[in-house]
NUSE-741301 format. One record per residue (C-alpha): x, y, z; residue in one letter. Coordinates in steps of 0.02 Angstrom, whole numbers, plus 32768, in hexadecimal, padded with zeros to 4 digits. Example, Ala and Ser with C-alpha at 12.3 -4.5 7.8 and 13.67 -1.06 7.14 Angstrom:
BEGIN
82677F1F8186A/82AC7FCB8165S/
// end
This chain:
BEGIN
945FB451ABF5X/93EFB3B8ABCAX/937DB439AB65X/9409B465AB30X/945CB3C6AAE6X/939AB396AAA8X/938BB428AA2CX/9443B407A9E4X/940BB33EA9DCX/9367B370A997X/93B5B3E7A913X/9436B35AA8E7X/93B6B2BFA8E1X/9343B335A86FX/93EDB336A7F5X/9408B297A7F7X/9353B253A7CEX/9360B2E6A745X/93EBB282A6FEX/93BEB1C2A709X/9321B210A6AEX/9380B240A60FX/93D1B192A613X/932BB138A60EX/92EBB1B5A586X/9374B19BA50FX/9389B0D3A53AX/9308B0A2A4AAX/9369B109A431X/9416B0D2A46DX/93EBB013A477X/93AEB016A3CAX/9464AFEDA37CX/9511AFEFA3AEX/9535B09BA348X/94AEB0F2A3A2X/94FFB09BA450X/95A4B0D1A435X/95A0B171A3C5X/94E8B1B5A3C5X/94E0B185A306X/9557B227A2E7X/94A9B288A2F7X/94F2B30DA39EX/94EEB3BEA378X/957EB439A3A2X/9542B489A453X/952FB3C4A476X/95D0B392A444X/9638B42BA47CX/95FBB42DA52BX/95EEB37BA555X/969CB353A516X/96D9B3E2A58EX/9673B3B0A619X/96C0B2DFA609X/975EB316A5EAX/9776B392A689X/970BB32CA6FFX/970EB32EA7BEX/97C5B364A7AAX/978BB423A773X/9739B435A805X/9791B3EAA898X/9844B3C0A859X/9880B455A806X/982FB4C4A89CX/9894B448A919X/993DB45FA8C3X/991BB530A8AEX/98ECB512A96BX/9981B4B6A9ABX/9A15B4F0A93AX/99CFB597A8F9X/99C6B5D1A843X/9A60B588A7E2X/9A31B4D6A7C7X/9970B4ECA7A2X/9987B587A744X/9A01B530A6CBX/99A0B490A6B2X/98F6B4F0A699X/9962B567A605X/9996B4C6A5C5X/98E8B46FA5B9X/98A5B510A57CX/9917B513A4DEX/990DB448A4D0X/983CB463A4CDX/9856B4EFA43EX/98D0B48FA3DDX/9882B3E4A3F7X/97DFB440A39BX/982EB491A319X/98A8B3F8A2E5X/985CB35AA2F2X/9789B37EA31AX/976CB39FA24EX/97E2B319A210X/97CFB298A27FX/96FEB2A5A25EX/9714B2A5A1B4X/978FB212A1A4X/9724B1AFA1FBX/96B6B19CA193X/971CB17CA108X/9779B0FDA176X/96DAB094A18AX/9681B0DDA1D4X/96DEB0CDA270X/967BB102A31BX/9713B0DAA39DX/97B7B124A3B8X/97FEB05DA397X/9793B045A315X/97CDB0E4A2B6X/9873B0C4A2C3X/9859AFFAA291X/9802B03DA1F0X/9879B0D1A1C2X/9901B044A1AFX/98A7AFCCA16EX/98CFAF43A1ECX/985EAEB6A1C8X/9897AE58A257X/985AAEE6A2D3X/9904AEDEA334X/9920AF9BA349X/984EAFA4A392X/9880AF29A40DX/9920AF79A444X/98BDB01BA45AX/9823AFDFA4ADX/989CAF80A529X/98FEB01EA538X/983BB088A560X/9809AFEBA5CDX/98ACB00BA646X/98A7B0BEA65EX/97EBB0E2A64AX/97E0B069A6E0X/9856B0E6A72DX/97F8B173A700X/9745B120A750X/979EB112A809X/97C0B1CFA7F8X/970EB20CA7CEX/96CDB176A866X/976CB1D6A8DCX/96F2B271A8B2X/9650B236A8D7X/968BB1E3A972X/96F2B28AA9B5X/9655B2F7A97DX/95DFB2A4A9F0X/9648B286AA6AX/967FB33FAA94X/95C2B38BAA68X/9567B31BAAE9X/9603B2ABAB53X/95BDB222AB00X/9626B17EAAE5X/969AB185AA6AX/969AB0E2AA23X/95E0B0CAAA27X/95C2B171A9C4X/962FB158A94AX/95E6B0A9A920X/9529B0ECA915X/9572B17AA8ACX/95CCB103A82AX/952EB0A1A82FX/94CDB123A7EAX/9552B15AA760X/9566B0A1A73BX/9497B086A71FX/947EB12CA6A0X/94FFB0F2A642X/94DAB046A626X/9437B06BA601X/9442B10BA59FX/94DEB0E0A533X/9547B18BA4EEX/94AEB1E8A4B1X/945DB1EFA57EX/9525B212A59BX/9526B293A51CX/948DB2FBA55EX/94BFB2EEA613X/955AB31CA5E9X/9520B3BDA599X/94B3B3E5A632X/9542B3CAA6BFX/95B2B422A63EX/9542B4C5A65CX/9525B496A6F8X/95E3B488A725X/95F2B522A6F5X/9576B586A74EX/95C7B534A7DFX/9687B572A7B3X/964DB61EA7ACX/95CDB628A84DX/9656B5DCA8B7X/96DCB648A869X/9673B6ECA884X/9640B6D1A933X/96E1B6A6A974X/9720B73AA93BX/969DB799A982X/96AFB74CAA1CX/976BB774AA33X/9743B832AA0AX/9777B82AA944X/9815B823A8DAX/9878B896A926X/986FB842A9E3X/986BB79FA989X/992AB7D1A92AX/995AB82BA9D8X/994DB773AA3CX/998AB710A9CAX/9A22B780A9A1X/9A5BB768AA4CX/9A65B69DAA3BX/9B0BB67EA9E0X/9B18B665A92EX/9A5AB645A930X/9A1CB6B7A898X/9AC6B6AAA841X/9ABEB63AA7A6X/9B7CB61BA7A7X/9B6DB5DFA856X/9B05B55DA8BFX/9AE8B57BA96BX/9B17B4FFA9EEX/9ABEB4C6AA87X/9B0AB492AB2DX/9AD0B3ECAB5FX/9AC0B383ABE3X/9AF2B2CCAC02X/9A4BB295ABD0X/9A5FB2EFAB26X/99E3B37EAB66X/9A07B445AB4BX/9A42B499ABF6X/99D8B510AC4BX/9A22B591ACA3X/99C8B629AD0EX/9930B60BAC8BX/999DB61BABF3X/99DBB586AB86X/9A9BB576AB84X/9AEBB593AACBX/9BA3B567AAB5X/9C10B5C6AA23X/9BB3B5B3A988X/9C0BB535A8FEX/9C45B56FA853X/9BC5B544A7D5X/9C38B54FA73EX/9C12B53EA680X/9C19B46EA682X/9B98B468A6FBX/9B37B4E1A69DX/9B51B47BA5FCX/9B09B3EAA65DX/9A73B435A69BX/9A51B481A5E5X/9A4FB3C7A5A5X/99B5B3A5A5FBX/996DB3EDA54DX/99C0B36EA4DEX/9957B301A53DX/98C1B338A4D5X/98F9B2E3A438X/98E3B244A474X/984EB243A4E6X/97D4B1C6A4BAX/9738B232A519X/975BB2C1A4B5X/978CB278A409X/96F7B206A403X/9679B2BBA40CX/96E1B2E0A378X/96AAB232A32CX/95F3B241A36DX/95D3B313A32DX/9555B31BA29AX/95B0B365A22AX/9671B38DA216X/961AB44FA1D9X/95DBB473A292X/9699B454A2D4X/96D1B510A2D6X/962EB52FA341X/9652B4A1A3AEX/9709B4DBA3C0X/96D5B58DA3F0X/9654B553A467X/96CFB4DFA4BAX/976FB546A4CCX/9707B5C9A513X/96BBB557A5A2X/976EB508A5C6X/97CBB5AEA5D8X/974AB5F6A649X/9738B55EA6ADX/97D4B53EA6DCX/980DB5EFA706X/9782B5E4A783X/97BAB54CA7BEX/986DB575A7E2X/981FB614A832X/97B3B5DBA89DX/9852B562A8F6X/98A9B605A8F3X/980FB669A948X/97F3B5D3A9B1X/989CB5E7AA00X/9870B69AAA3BX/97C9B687AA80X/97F8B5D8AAF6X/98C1B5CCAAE7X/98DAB557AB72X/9832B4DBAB41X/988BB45FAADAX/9924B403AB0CX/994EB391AA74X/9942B39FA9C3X/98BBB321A9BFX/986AB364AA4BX/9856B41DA9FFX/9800B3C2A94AX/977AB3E0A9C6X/977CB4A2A9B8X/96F7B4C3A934X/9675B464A99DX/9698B4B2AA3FX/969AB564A9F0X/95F7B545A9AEX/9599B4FBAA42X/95FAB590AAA5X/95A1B61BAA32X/9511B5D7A9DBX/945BB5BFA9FFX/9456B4F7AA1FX/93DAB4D4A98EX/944CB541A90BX/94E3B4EBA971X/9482B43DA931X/9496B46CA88DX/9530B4BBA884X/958CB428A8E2X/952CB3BAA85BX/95ABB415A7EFX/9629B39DA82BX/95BCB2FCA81FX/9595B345A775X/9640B341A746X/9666B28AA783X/95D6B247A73FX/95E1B28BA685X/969EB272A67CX/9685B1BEA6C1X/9600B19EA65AX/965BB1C6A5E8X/96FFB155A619X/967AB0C9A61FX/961BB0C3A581X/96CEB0DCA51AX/9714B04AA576X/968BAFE7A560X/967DAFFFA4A2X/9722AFDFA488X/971BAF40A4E3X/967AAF0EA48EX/968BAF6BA3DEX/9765AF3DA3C8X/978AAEACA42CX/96E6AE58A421X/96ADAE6EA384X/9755AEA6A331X/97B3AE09A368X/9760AD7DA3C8X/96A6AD70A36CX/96ACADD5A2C6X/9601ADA0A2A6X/95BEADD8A341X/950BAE37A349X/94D7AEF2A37DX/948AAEA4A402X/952BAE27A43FX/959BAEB4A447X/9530AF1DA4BAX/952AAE96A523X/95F1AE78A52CX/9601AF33A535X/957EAF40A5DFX/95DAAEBCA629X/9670AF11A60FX/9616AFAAA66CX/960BAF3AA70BX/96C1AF09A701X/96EAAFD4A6DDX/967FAFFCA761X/96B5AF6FA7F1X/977AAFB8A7C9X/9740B067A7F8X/970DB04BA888X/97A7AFD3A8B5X/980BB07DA865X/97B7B0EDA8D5X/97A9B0A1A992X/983EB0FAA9C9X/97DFB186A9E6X/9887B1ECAA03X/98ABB1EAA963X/98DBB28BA8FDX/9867B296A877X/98EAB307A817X/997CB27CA822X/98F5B1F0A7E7X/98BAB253A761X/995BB297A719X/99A6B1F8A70AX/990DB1AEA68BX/9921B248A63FX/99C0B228A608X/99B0B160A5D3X/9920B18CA571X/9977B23AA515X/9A0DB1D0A4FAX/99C9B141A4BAX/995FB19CA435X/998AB249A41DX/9A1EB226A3B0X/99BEB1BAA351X/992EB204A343X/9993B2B2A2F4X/99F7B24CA271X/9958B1DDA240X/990FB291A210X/9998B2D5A1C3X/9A25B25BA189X/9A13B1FEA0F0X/9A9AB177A124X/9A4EB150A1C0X/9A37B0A3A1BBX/99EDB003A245X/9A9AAFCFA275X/9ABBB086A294X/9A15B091A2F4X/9A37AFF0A36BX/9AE4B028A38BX/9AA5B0CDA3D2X/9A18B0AEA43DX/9A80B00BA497X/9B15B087A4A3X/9AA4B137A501X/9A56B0ACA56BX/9AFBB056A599X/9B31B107A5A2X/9ACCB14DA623X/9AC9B0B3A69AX/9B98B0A2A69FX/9B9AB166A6A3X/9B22B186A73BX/9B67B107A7B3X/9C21B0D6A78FX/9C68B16CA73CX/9C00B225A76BX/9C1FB1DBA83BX/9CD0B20AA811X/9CAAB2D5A7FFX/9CF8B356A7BEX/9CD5B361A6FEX/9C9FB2B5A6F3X/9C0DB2E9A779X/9BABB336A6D2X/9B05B2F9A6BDX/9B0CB247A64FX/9A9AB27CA5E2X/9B16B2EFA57AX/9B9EB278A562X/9B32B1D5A546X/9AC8B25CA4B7X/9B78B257A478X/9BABB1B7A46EX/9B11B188A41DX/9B08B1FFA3A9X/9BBCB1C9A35DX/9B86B101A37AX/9B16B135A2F0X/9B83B18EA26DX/9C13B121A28FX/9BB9B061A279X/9B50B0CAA1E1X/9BE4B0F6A1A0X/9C38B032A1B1X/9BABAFE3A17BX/9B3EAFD1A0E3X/9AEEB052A0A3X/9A1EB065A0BEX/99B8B009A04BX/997DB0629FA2X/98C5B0619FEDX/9907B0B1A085X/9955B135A023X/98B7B15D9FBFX/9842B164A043X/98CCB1DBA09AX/98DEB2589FFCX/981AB2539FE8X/97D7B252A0A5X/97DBB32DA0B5X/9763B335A005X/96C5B36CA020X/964FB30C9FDDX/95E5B38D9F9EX/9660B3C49F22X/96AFB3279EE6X/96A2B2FC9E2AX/9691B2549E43X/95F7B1E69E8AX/961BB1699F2CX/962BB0D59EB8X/96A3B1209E61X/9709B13C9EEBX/96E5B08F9F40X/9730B0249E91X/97C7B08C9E9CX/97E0B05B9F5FX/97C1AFAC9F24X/983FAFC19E98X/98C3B0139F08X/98ACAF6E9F7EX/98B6AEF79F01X/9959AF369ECCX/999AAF319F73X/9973AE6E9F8AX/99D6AE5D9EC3X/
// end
């Protein structure tokens, strides 16, 4: 066992050396201003771009909390939420990647979520950057005690290792490549644990089918466990006092399934509207080199997300048939993936496969990270308190702010029975909420305007918290997931105040009508363009 347990470490240490490497090499290019720090200097190509904004986005969830919830409640609730991130990923691609790079750069340039949508309004005083970056700071804190939950559960179950300490070495070493790397070390590793990730869904996936004997014993067992492969149905377990699945004569104990019916559905298919306003994902669209490589991108990345997670929800499903009575709890069986794969692999390819999962912690809170700590340093710092504040000053406010992120984690993430699933769907919807709305009508409304903008992402924040714990506790249709009805709200926050309040600036309005041309076909030259911006805000201030 201790050779074992040294050939899975050994594998694993050789990974993350591999990775602390690339954060060194690109820290000389990062450091060298704050738009190579926080965007790569809009210089990543589109296998870059596609796969590491998959590989953030998904993160340790992908591979431990979907399989725990196909484990522990069977198909219906993983099956729906995977459709619905499927179909968010696609649409997210095709509606806002394109636009959202090229009015960017119209908009100033703008290389933050908060900064893009402080320039697409023109808000001089930089109150709608510092409403957002407050709004990433909250729930990207969040977000960093579910990857650290990951790290700490990983090591734990491979090698009975303590929880707490394991999960603080393994933040440690997420928190160092980032702050010294900046997004183009995230960018790279990203790409590399995105592949990596992958490999790992589909090794696990195939050898726990193989081991229960193939599809068709695999669709026998679980056929016989209530409401278990049904998608209009979620199968109930019979617990204990201590909130633990019974065992009974070697078989877990499954009550009468529960109806699934088509509002929970809904619910679970509004994990996709989620995309829209994720700041992980939206700033790849920012960072891309050019808005032509998109539809590549797009291809690249729907393809990796569908595959992914129907081997994820798979493999909890799988899981359940090869060791049905192993897992008690929800959070307990998050553990499946890694005890299939130290069950059935080699322990050097188990190393590397279980890396998957560090993999997927570390790029999407790397990720979390570097976004929080540029909108701290890039909107509130510069934007608000020191507008004439150095490349130099803001990377400094924006590190300290990745000690602060960091320290939070880890406060996030001692409860080491936390679900992983819970913690991250409840980000998930603050952040999709807060943004999504906005970020749709800033693309594609004309009369959008800042009050508009202010009123929504305040209202999907307020939205989500009141939601989650004072209303959705009450059940029945009210128990649908707060991201739909806070999306909602926000999104008619913004029409309505639009609608009650002034309308957008002539400047605004120009740069809106103008920000799809392509450059290389327009008639007339950038100065051109610039005196008639000027105009259009000069008649505003008349």
């Amino acid at each position: 066992m201790v050779t074992k347990d040294f050939w899975v470490l050994l594998a694993m240490v050789l990974y993350f050396i591999a990775m602390l490497s690339i954060g060194f090499a690109y820290s000389k290019r990062s450091n060298s201003s704050a738009k190579q720090y926080f965007a790569g200097g809009r210089g990543v190509g589109p296998w870059l771009t596609a796969l590491s904004a998959e590989a953030s986005d998904m993160s340790g969830w992908l591979l431990m909390g979907l399989p725990g919830l196909a484990y522990f409640t069977g198909a219906a609730d993983a099956m729906w939420t995977a459709i619905g991130l499927a179909i968010g990923t696609y649409l997210n691609w095709r509606l806002v990647a394109r636009r959202l790079r090229r009015y960017s750069v119209v908009a100033g340039d703008a290389i933050t979520v908060p900064d893009f949508f402080s320039k697409r309004f023109h808000d001089k005083k930089n109150v709608i950057s510092t409403i957002a970056a407050l709004i990433i700071l909250i729930f990207f804190c969040v977000y960093v005690g579910s990857c650290f939950v990951t790290v700490g559960k990983l090591f734990s179950t491979l090698f009975g290792w303590d929880y707490h300490l394991t999960m603080v070495v393994g933040a440690a070493v997420v928190f160092a490549y980032t702050l010294i790397g900046g997004y183009l070390s995230v960018v790279v590793t990203d790409f590399i644990q995105g592949m990596l990730m992958f490999f790992a869904l589909a090794v696990v996936f195939i050898g726990s089918i193989v081991s229960v004997g193939g599809v068709d014993n695999t669709v026998t067992f679980l056929r016989g466990i209530p409401g278990f492969l049904d998608g209009t149905h979620l199968a109930t377990p019979v617990l204990n006092s201590m909130g633990e699945q019974i065992v009974r004569d070697g078989k877990a104990v499954f009550g009468a399934p529960t109806d699934y019916g088509i509002i929970t559905i809904i619910s679970m298919l509004a994990w996709g509207l989620g995309y829209f306003g994720m700041p992980q994902v939206l700033v790849r669209f920012l960072s891309i080199r050019s808005s032509e490589e998109i539809r590549k991108s797009r291809i690249i990345a729907t393809t990796w997300c569908v595959i992914s997670l129907a081997c994820g929800v798979c493999i909890g499903l799988a899981g359940r048939a090869m060791m049905p009575t192993q897992f008690g709890t929800q959070a307990a069986a998050e553990n499946i993936f890694i005890v299939i794969a130290q069950a059935l692999l080699p322990s050097f390819l188990c190393g590397i496969v279980v890396s998957g999962i560090f993999a997927a912690s570390m790029s999407s809170s790397s990720s979390y990270l570097i976004i929080g700590a540029s909108a701290v340093g890039e909107n509130i710092y510069r934007g608000v308190i020191n507008r004439k504040a150095t490349d130099k000053q803001v990377m400094m406010v924006a590190r300290t702010t990745l000690l602060v992120m960091f320290l939070f984690g880890i406060f996030v993430a001692f409860d080491q029975n936390s679900s992983i699933f819970q913690v991250v769907s409840y980000a998930w919807a603050g952040l999709g909420a807060s943004f999504g709305p906005l970020m749709l009508l800033s693309l594609y409304w004309r009369r959008t305007n800042k009050y508009g903008a202010i009123a929504g992402m305040l209202g999907g924040t307020a939205t989500v918290l009141i939601w989650h714990n004072l209303i959705k506790p009450l059940g029945g249709v009210f128990a649908i997931y707060e991201l739909l009805p806070a999306f909602i709200i926000s999104l008619l926050l913004i029409v309505i105040v639009s609608l009650l309040t002034p309308a957008p600036e002539d400047a605004v309005l120009y740069e809106f009508d103008h920000y799809l041309d392509d450059p290389a076909d327009r008639k007339v030259d950038d100065d051109l363009v610039a005196a008639e911006i000027q105009a259009a805000e000069e008649r505003s201030n008349i």
